[in-house]
N, C-alpha and C positions, 0 to 999 in steps of 0.2 A: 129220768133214768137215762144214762151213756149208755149205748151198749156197743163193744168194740170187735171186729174181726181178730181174732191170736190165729192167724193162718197156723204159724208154727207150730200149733198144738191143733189145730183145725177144731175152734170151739171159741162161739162168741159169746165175751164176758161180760157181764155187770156187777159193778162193787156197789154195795147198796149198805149205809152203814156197818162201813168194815168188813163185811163179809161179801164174798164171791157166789155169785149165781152162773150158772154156765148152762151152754147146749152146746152140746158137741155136736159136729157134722161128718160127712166121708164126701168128697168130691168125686165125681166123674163129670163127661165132658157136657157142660150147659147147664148141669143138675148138682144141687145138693139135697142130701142126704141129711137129714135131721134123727139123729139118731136116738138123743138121750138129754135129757134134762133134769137139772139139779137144782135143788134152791136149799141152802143150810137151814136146818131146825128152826135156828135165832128167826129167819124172816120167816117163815111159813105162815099161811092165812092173809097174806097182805098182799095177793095178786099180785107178787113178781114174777112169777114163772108166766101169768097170761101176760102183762103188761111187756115182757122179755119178747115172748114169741111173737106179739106185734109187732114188733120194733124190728125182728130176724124177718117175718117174712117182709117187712117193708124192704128193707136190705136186698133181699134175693128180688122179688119184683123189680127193684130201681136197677140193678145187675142186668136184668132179661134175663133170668134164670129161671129156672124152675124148680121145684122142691119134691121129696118125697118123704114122708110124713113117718118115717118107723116109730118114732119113739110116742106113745098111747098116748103122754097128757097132748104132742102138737097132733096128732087125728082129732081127737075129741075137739081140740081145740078150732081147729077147720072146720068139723063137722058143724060147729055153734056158730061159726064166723062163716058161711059160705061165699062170701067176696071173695073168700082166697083161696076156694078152687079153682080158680082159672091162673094159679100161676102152678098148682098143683100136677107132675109130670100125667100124663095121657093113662100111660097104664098101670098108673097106682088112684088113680078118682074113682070113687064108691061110686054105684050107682042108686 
């Protein structure tokens, strides 16, 4: 799976058999914001939305950026994957 930066629209995209998977983000300075994730009916159940956020937080990591997690499935999704609290901004990490 590609998954590409659309700054323009601030939401990184994957076309996965025609159809568009997206997570939208909000920048501020060193951090993004992961706000919302979408994955179309057609693909559901086929781990693109976790195989997507992989791919996003590898993105932010190779950046030196750091992330915060609003949107429920990428928490949860952290929560399962704890490697990638440590790119996870200071005062949004569960304790």
């Amino acid at each position: 799976m590609r998954v590409i930066d659309n700054k323009e629209k601030n939401r990184f995209e994957a076309e996965v058999d025609g159809y568009k998977a997206i997570i939208e983000y909000s920048v501020q300075p060193g951090i993004l914001s992961l706000n919302h994730t979408e994955v179309p009916k057609e693909l559901s159940g086929q781990g693109i939305a976790s195989e997507m956020t992989e791919k996003v937080l590898l993105q932010i990591e190779l950046r030196g950026l750091k992330v915060i997690p609003v949107c429920p499935f990428t928490k949860k999704y952290i929560d399962k994957h704890p490697e990638w609290k440590s790119i996870v901004a200071d005062e949004h990490k569960r304790k």
